[in-house]
N, C-alpha and C positions, 0 to 999 in steps of 0.2 A: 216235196211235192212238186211236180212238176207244172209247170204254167200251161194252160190250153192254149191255143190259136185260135183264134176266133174268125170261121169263115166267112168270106166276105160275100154277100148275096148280094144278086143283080139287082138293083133299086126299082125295076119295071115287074120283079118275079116276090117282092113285098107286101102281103096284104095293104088297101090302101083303108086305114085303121088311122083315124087323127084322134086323139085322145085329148079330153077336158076334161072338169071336173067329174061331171057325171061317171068318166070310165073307171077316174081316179078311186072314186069311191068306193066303187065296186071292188074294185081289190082287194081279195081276201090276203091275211096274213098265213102263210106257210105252216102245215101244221108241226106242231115240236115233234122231234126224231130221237125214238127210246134208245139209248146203247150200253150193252154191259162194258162194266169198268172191273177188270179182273182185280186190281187194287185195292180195287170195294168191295166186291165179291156180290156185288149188286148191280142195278139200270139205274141209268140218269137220264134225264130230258133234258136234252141241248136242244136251242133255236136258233133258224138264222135271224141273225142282228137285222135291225132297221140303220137308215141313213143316221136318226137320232141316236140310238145306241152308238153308231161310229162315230158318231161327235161326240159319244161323253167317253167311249175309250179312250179317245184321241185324248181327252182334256185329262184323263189320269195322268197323260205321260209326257203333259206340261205340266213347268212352274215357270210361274209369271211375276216376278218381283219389281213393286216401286223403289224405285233407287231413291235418296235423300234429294238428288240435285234434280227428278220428276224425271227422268230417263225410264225406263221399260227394261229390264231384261228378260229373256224368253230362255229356260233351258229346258232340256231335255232330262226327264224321271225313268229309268230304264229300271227302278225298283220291283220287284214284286210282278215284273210284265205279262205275267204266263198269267198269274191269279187275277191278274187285274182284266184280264181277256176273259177268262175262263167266266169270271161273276158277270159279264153282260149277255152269257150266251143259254146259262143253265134258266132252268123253268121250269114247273109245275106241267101236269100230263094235256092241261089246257093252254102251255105256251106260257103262263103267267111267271115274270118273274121270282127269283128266290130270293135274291139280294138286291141292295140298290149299287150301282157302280162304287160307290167312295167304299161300302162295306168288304171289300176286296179281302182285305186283312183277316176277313174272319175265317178264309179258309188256309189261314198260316200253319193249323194243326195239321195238313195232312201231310203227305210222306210224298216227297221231290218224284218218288217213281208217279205214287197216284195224279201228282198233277201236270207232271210231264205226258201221263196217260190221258188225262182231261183234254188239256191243253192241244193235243193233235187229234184225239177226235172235234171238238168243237171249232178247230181250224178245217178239219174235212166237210162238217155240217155246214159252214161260211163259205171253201169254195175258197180258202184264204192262201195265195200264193206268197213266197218268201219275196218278189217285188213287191206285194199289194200292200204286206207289213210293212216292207223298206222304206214304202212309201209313207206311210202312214207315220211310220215314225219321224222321217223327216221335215213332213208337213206339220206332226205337232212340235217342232222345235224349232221351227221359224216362223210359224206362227199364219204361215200360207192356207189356200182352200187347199182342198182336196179334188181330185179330178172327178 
């Protein structure tokens, strides 16, 4: 997938829209986007993630170990990465989750084609570029923000 450019607007040609909470609030969530899964021979509902969902991907793909001598280690879980994406994205026809993040595992029965199928639709529903992952995974392994 290729990355877009994001064009740069005249700062004097930008609605002049300052947002607080009140605007915050208002914001609806995205509605979930049904897509056949030849695989399955059936639709799924994929959603796009929230900020919170990217933090608890992120945290699938830490492990964080106390050391005996109180040191930190931070490594990188490159396990399971597709399924462990795939369970923060899938939803009910109301957006509602199907799994919780850590239940990842539980789609270990399907077949590497179905979920290599999943897995790049619910990266097209995110908008999810091969940096945006690079990064994400780098950031959960040093343990950095996120931009």
């Amino acid at each position: 997938m290729e990355e877009k450019k994001i064009e740069e607007v005249n700062p004097s040609e930008r609605p002049q829209v300052v947002f607080g909470r009140k605007q915050f609030d208002e914001i609806a969530p995205l509605p979930p986007v049904k897509r056949w899964i030849e695989g399955l021979k059936g639709y799924v509902y994929f959603r796009q993630i929230s900020g919170k969902d990217l933090e608890e991907f992120e945290t699938l793909l830490t492990n964080i170990t106390e050391n005996k001598d109180g040191t930190v280690e931070v490594t990188q879980r490159r396990d399971a990465m597709r399924a462990k994406w795939i369970v923060v994205c899938l939803c009910d026809e109301k957006g509602k989750t199907l799994y919780k993040p850590e239940e990842y595992i539980l789609l270990d029965g399907l077949s590497a084609d179905v979920v290599k199928e999943m897995y790049d639709v619910s990266e097209d529903v995110n908008k999810v570029t091969k940096a945006g992952l690079e990064r994400a995974r780098k950031n959960s392994s040093t343990g950095k923000d996120t931009d």
